[in-house]
MARVEXTI-636803 format. One line per field, with one value per residue (C-alpha): residue in three letters; x, y, z. Coordinates in Angstrom, 3 decimals, always signed. Example, Ala and Ser with C-alpha at 12.3 -4.5 7.8 and 13.67 -1.06 7.14 Angstrom:
residu (ALA, SER)
xx (+12.300, +13.670)
yy (-4.500, -1.060)
zz (+7.800, +7.140)
END
This chain:
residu (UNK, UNK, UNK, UNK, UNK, UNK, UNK, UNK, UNK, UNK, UNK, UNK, UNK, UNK, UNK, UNK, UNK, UNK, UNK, UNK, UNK, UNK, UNK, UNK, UNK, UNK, UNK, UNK, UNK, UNK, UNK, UNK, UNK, UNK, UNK, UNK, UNK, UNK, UNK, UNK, UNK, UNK, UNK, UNK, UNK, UNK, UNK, UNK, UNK, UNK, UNK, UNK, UNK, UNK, UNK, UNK, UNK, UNK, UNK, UNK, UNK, UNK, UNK, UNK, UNK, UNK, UNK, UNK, UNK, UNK, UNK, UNK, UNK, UNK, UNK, UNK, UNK, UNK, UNK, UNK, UNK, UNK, UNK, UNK, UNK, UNK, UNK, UNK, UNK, UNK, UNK, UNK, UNK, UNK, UNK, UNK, UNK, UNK, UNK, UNK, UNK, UNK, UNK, UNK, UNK, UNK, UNK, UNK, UNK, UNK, UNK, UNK, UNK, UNK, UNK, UNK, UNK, UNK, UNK, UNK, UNK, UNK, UNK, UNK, UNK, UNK, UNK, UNK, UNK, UNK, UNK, UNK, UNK, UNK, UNK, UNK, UNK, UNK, UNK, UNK, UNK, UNK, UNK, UNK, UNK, UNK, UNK, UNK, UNK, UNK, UNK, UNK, UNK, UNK, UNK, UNK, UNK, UNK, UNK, UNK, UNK, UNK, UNK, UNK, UNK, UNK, UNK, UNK, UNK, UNK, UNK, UNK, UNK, UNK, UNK, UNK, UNK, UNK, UNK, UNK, UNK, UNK, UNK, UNK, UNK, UNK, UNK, UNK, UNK, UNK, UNK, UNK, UNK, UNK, UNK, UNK, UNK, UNK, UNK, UNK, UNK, UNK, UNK, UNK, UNK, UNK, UNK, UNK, UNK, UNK, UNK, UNK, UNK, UNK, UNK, UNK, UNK, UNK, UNK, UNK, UNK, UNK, UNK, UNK, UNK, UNK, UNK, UNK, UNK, UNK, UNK, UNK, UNK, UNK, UNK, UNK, UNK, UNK, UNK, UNK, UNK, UNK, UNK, UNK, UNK, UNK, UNK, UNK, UNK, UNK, UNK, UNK, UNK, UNK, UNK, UNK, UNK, UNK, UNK, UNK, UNK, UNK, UNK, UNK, UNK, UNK, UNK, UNK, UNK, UNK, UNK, UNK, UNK, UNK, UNK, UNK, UNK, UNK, UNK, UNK, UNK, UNK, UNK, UNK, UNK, UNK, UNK, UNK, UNK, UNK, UNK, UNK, UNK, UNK, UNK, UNK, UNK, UNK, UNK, UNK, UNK, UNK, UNK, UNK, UNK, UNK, UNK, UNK, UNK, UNK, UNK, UNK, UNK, UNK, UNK, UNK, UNK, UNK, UNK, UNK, UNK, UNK, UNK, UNK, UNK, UNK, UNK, UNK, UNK, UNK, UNK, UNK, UNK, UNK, UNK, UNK, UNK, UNK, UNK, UNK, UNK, UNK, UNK, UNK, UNK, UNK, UNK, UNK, UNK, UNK, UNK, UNK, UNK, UNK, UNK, UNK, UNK, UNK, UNK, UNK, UNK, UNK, UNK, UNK, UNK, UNK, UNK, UNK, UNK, UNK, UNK, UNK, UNK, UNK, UNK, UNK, UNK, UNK, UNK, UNK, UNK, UNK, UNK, UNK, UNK, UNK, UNK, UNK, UNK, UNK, UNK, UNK, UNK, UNK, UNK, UNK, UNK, UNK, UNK, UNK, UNK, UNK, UNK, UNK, UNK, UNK, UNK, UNK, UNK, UNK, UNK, UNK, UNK, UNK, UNK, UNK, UNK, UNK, UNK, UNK, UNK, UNK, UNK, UNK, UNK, UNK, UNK, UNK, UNK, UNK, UNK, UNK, UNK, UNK, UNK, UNK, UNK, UNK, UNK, UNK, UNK, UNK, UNK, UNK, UNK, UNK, UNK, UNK, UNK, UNK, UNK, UNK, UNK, UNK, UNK, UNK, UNK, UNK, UNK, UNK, UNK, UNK, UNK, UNK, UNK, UNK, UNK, UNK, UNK, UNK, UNK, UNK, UNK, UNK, UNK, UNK, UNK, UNK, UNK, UNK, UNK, UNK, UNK, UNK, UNK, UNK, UNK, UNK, UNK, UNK, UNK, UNK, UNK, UNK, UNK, UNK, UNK, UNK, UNK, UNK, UNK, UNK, UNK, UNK, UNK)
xx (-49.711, -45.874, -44.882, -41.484, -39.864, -36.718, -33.318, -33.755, -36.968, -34.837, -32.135, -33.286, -33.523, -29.999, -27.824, -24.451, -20.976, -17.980, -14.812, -14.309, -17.930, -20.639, -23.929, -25.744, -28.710, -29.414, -31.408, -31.425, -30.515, -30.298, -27.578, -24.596, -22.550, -24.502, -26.838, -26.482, -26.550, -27.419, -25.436, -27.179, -25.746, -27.871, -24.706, -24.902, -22.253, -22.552, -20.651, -19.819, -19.698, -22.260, -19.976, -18.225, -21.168, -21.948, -18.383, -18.193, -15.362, -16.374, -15.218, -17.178, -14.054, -11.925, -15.116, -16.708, -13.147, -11.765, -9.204, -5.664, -5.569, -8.655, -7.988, -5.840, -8.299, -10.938, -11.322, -8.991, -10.571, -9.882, -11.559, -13.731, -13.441, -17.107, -15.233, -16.631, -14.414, -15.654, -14.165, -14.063, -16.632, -16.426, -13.937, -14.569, -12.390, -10.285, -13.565, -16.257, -16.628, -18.923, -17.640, -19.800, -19.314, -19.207, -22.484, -24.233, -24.302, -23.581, -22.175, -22.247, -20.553, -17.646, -13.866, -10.350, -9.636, -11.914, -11.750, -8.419, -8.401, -11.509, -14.249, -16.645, -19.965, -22.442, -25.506, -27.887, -25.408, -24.662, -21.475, -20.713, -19.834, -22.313, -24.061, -22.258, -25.027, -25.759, -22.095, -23.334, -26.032, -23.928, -21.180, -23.281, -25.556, -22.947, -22.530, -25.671, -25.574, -26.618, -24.774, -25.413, -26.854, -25.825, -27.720, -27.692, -25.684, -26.200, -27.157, -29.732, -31.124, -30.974, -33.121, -35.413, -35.130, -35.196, -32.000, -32.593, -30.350, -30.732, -28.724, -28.994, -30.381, -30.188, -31.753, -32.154, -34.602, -35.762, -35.489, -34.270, -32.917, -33.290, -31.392, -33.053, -31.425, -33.734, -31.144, -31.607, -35.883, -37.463, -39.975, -41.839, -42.530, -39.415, -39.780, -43.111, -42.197, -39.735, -41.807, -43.861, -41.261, -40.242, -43.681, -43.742, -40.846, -42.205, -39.188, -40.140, -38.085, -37.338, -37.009, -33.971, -35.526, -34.016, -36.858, -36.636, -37.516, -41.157, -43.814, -43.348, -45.807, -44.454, -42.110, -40.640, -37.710, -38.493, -34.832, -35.215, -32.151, -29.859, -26.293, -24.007, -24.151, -26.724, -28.824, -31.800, -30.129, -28.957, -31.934, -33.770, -30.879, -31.673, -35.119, -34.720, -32.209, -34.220, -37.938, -37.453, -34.216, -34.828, -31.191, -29.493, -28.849, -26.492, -23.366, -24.505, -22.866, -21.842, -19.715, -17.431, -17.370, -16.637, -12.935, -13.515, -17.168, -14.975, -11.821, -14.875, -16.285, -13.360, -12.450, -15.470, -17.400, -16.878, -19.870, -19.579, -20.893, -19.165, -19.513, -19.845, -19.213, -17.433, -14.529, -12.936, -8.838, -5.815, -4.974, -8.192, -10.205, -13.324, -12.752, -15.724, -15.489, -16.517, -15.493, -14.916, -13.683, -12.922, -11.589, -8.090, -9.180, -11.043, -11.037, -11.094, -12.363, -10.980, -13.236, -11.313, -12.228, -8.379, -8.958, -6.444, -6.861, -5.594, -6.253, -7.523, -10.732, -8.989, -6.647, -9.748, -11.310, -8.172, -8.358, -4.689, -4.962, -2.955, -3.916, -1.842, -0.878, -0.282, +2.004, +5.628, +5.098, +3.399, +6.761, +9.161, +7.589, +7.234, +10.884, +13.073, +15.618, +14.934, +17.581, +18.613, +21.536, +23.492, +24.696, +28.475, +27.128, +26.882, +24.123, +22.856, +20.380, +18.386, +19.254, +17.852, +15.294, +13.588, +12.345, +12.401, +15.756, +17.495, +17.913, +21.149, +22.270, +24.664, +27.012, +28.214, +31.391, +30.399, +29.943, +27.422, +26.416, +23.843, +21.893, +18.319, +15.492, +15.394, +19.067, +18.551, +15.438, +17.488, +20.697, +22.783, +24.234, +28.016, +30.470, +32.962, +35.604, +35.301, +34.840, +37.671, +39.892, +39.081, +39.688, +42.707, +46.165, +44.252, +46.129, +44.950, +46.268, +44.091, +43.371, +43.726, +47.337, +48.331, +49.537, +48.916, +46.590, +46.481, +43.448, +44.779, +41.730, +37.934, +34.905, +32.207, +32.110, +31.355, +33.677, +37.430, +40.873, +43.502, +47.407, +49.202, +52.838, +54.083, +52.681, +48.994, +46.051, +42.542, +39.735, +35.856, +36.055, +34.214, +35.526, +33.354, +35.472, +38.877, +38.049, +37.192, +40.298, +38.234, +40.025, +42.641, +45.147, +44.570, +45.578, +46.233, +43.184, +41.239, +42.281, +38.809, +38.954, +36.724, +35.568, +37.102, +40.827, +40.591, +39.616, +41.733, +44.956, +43.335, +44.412, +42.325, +42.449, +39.687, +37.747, +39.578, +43.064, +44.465, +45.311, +43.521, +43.564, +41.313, +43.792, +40.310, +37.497, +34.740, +31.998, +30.346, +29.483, +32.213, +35.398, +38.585, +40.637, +43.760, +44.493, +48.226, +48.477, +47.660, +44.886, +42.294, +38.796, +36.349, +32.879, +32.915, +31.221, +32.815, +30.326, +31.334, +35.326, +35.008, +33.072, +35.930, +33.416, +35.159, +36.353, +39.264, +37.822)
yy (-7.043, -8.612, -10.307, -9.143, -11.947, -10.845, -12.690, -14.215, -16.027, -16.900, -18.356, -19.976, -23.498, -23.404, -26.194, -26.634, -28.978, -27.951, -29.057, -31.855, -33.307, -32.255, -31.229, -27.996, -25.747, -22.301, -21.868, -17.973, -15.243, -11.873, -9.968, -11.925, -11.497, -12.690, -15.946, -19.235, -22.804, -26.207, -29.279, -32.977, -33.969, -30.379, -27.916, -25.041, -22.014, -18.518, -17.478, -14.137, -15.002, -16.172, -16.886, -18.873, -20.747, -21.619, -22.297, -25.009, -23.107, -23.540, -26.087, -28.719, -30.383, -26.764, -25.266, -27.849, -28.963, -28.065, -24.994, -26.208, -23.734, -24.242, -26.205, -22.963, -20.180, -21.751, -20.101, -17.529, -14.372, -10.809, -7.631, -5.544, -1.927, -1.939, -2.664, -6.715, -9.549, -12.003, -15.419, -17.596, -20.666, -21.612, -21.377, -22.440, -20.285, -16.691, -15.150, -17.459, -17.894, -17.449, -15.755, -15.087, -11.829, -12.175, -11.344, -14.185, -11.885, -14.102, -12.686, -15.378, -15.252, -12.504, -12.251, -13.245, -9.763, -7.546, -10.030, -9.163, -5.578, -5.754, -4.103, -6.528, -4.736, -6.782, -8.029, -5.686, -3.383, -0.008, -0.309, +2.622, +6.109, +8.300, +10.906, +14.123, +16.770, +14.113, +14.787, +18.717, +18.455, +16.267, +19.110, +21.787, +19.629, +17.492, +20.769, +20.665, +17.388, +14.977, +11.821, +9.277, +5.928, +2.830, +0.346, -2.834, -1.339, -1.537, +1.955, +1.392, -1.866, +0.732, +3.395, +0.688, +1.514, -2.397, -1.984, +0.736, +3.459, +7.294, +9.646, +12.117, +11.642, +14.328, +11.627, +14.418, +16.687, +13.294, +14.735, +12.795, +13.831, +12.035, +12.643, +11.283, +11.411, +10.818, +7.681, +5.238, +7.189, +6.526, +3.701, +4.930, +1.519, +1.652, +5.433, +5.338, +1.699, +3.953, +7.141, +4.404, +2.931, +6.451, +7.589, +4.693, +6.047, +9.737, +10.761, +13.275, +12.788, +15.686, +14.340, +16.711, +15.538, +15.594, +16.649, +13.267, +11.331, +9.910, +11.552, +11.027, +11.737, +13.562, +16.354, +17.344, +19.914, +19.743, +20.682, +22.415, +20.714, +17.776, +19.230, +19.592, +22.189, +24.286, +27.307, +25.598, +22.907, +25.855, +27.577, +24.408, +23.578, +27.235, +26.962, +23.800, +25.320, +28.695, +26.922, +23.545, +23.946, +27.675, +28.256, +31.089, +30.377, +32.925, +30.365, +28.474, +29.742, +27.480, +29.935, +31.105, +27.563, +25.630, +24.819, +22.992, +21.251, +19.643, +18.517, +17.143, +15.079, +13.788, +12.440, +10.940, +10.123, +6.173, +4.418, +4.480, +0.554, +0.025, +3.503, +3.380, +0.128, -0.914, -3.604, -4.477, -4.116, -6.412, -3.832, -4.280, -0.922, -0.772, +0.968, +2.569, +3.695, +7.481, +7.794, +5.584, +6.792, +3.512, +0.219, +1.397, +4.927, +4.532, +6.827, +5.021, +6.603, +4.985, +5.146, +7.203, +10.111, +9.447, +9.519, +7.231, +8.493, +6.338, +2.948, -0.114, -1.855, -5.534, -3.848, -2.960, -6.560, -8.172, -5.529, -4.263, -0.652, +0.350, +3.670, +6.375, +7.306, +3.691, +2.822, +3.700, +2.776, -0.800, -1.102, -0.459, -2.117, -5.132, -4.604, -3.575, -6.823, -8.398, -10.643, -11.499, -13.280, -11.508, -12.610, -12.311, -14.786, -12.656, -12.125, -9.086, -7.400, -3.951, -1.567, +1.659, +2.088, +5.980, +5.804, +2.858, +4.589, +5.368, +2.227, +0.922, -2.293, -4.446, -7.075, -10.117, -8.882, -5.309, -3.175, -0.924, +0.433, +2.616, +1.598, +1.527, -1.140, -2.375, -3.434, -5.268, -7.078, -8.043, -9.157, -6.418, -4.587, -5.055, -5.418, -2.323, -4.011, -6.572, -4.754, -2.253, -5.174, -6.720, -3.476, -1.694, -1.974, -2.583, -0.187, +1.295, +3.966, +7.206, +8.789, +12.513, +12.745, +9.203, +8.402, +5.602, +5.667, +3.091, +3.009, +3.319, +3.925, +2.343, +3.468, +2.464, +1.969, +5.953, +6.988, +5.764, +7.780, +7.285, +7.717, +8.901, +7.720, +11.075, +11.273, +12.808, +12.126, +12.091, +11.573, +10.778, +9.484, +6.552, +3.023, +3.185, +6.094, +4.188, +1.679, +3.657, +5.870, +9.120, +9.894, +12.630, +14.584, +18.576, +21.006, +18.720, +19.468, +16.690, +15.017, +14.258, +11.145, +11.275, +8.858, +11.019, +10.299, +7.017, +5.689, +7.783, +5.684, +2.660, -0.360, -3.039, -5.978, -5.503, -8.838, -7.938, -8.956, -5.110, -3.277, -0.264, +2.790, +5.947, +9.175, +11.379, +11.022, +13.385, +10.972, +7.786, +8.454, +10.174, +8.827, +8.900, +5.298, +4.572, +1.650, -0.080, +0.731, +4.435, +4.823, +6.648, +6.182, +9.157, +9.689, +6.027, +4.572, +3.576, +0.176, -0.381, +0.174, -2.403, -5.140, -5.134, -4.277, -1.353, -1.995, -0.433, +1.490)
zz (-56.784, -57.107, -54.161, -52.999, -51.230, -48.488, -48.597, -45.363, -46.453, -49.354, -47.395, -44.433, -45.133, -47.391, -47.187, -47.819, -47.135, -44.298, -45.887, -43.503, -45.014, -42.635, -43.570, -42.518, -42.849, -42.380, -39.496, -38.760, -41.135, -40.040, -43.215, -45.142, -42.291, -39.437, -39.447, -37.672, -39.649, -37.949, -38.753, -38.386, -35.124, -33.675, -32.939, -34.287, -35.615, -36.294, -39.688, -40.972, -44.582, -46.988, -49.657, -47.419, -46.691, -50.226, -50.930, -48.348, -46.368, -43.091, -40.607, -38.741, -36.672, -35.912, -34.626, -32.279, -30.767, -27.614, -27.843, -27.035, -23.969, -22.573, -19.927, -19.260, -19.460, -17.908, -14.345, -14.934, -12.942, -13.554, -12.294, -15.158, -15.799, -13.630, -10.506, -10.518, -11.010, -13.882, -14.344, -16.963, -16.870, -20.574, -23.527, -26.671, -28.329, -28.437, -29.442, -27.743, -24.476, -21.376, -17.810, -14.544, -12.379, -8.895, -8.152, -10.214, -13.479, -17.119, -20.484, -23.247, -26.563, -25.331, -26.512, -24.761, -25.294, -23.913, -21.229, -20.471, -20.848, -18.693, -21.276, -20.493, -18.950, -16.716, -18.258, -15.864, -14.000, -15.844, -15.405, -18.433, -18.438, -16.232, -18.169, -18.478, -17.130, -14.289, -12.959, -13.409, -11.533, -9.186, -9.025, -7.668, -5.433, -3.405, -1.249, -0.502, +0.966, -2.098, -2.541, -5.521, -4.618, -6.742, -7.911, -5.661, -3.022, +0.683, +0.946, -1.768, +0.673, +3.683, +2.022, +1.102, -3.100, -3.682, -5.246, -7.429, -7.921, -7.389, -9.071, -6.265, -2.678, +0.195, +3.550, +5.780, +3.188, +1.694, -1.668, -5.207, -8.332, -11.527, -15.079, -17.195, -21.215, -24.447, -25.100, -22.483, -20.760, -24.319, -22.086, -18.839, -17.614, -15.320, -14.359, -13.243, -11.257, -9.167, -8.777, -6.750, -4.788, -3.875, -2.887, -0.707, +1.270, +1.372, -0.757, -3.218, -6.677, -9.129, -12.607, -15.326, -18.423, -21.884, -24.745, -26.314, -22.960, -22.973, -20.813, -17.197, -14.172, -10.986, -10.623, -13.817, -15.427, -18.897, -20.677, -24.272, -25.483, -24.179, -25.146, -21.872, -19.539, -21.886, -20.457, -19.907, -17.734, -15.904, -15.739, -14.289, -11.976, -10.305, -10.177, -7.922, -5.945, -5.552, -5.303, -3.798, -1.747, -0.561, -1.279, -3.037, -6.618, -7.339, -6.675, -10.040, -13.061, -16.080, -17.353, -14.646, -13.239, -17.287, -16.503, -12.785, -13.769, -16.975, -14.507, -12.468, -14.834, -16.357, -13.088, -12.235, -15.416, -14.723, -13.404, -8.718, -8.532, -5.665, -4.136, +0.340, +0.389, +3.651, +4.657, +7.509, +6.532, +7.596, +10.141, +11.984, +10.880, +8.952, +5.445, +3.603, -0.530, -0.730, -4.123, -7.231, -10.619, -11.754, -10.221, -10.189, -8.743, -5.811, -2.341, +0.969, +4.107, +7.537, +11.122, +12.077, +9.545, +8.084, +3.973, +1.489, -2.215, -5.638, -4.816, -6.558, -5.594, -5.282, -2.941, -1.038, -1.430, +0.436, +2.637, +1.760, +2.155, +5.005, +7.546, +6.736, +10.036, +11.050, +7.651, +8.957, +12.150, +10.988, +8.506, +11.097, +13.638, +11.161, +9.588, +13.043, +14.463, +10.897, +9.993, +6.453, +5.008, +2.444, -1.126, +0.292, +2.719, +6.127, +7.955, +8.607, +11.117, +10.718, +13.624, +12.701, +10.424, +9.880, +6.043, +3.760, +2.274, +5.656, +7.306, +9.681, +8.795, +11.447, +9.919, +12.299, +12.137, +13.825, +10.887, +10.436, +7.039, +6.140, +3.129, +1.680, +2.378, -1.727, -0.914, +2.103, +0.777, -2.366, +0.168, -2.069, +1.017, +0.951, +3.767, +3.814, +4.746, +2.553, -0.774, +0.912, +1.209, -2.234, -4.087, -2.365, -4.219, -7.566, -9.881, -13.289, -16.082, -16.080, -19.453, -17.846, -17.833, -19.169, -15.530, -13.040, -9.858, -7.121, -4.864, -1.230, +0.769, -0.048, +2.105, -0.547, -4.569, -4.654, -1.968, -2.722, -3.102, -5.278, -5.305, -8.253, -8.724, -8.349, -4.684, -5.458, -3.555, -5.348, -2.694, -2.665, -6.292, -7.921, -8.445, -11.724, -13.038, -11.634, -13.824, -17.141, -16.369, -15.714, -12.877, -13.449, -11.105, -10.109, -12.990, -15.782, -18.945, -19.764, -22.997, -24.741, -26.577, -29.733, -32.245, -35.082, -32.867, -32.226, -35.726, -37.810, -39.388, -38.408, -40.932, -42.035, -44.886, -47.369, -49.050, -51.923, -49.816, -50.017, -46.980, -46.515, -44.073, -42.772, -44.067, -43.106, -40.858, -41.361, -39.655, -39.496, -42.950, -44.489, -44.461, -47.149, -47.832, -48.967, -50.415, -49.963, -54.041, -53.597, -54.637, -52.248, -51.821, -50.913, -49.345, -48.022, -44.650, -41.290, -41.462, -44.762, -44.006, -40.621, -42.470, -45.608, -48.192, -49.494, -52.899, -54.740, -57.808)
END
């Protein structure tokens, strides 16, 4: 019989030269474009490329060196999609290097990128999306007084699940419910090791099984098929309600309910690691998670029953998630008598303050000016009678009319009036439109200004030396030239006319 013999027996042992004139051996060959070669000193590197291999284009002194910003990226924290933060313990380059979560979990080998976009899963922790007919089963049950329990989570210690996650637990009925799908239940060993740890408890567990699962003892919904939110999910999800619960069933239907079960489990398909987890906050209450969509999603309960809803876990970590009721009062409390010096160099002291955007601001000098908080923070809040007194007299020629105005009265930059030489008073106008000339007197039509107006008949010298001028405008790109011979140029560009690249032809 011929012996067939596999590339990788025929390449392990392969040796080849880097281009800096190091020698190495294949070690471990799994295709072309992944297998590991040791050079003499031990260290070993993973290529891509066994061409490149053979070729000798791989380098011994670029791989093994230290990264010109590693000294930068190492220790540089930043919280994962999964809720944990993960720092960086070792970089050895943009696309190998080693980070630990904050709970003692290590990912070797991962990329700079997916560290920073936060893609980076824990080793152990499912920290991926939660299967669909789960958040089903989830949608109808929750009513009924079933909550999820995460995986090492205090509420999983309290139960007494060792850690282990439920995906449905009702304490006072002491009932569970498992989904299991055919991807991820193909092994019993860990099904049957928490069927035991929940018969230790006296919880009984009700399995949702997909057809490709493996066989399972205990309590059991075998489904025919695994596609969301089919009939026989349906079907099973009454008979539990109707058999186990005692309930009516007649409040489950897949098809009247398809729009709100799909908003539902868009909004909370993300893994709930950190789901009833509690924290005192800055302002002295206790804080608990009641639900987690993802780490920058999360709903926060107060003691006092008081519910906060869009904020990020690290918020919650630092314990920066202020009451809702106590949040004006805390600002203003916090923000009242403040003092702040100006960038026209007065100080100035908040009197009043209502909303962050109605607040009373006192100048040394008596004033009082209403303004927002952003401006005060900033020290933008100006003096009336200072930008009064630096603006009044200051006298400009209005395009409406062709006249002149002189500003004879300033409250604010949107609140000034104007004097016209023939005795007219314009009030409440802006100094922005003083200063453009927009400002025109009672009666007279507005004269509208166009491109088309102000570039016709305007002369310039060509590169060729010869004066030329716009005798039509039709637009940017359209425009007739005459030259200072006669001779007139059609169909030509504004661009081209400015820049003096028309020619004479």
């Amino acid at each position: 019989m011929r012996k067939y013999i596999t590339k990788a027996s025929e390449r392990i042992g392969v040796e080849s030269t880097s281009r800096d004139g190091k020698r190495a051996q294949v070690v471990s060959y799994s295709t072309c474009e992944n297998f590991i070669i040791r050079f003499c000193d031990g260290k070993e590197m993973k290529l891509k490329n066994w061409r490149y291999f053979i070729e000798g284009n791989f380098n011994y002194e670029k791989h093994f060196k230290a990264p010109r910003n590693r000294e930068e990226r190492i220790g540089e924290k930043k919280v994962m999609n999964n809720g944990l933060t993960a720092e960086v313990i070792e970089y050895r380059g943009s696309h190998d290097m080693d980070i630990l979560f904050e709970d003692g979990g290590k990912r070797t080998g991962v990329s700079w990128r997916d560290f920073c976009i936060g893609s980076i899963a824990h080793p152990t922790i499912s920290g991926g999306n939660v299967s669909q007919n789960e958040l089903v089963l989830r949608f109808y049950l929750e009513s009924l007084g079933f909550v999820r329990i995460p995986q090492r989570s205090k509420r999983s210690d309290r139960v007494g699940l060792e850690g282990k996650e439920l995906d449905l637990y009702n304490d006072k009925l002491k009932i569970a419910i498992e989904y299991d799908g055919e991807y991820s239940h193909t092994k019993n060993k860990d099904d049957e090791g928490k069927n035991k740890i929940v018969e230790k408890l006296g919880i009984k567990l009700y399995r949702f099984r997909e057809p490709g699962c493996s066989g399972v003892s205990g309590r059991n919904y075998i489904l025919e098929d695994s596609r969301f939110m089919s009939a026989s999910l349906e079907c099973c999800l009454k008979s539990f309600v109707r058999d186990v619960l005692k309930k009516d069933d007649k409040f489950i239907n897949f098809e009247k309910d398809k729009r709100t079960i799909k908003e539902y489990v868009s909004n909370n398909k993300r893994a709930t690691i950190h789901l009833y987890e509690k924290k005192k906050m800055n302002n002295g209450m206790v804080a608990e998670i009641i639900k987690m969509s993802s780490c920058r999603n999360i709903t926060v309960q107060f003691e006092d029953g008081e519910i906060v809803y869009h904020k990020c876990y690290q918020s919650f970590v630092k314990g920066n998630i202020s009451h809702p009721k106590d949040t004006s009062l805390a600002k203003k409390n916090q923000r009242l008598n403040l003092r702040k010096q100006m960038k026209n160099g007065m100080m100035a002291e908040v009197i009043e303050y209502n909303l962050s955007n109605d607040i009373k601001v006192k100048f040394d000098n008596g004033e009082i000016v209403k303004t927002r908080w952003e401006r005060f923070s900033t020290g933008s809040v100006a003096v009336p009678s200072c930008y009064a007194r630096n603006h009044i007299g200051d006298k400009k020629i209005q395009n409406r009319g062709n006249e002149e105005a002189e500003i004879i009265e300033v409250k604010d930059a949107n609140h000034i009036t104007v004097k016209f030489k023939d005795g007219t008073i314009v009030k409440d106008r802006k100094y922005e439109d003083f200063i453009h000339g927009a400002i025109g007197k009672p009666g007279i039509q507005q004269l509208r200004r166009t491109l088309k107006n102000e570039r016709l008949w305007t002369e310039k010298i060509m590169r060729n030396g010869m004066k030329a001028k716009i005798v039509r405008y039709g637009s940017a790109n359209d425009i007739d030239i005459k030259f200072s011979n006669g001779t007139i140029v059609m169909h030509k560009t504004y661009a081209n006319f400015c820049s003096g690249s028309v020619a004479c032809k």
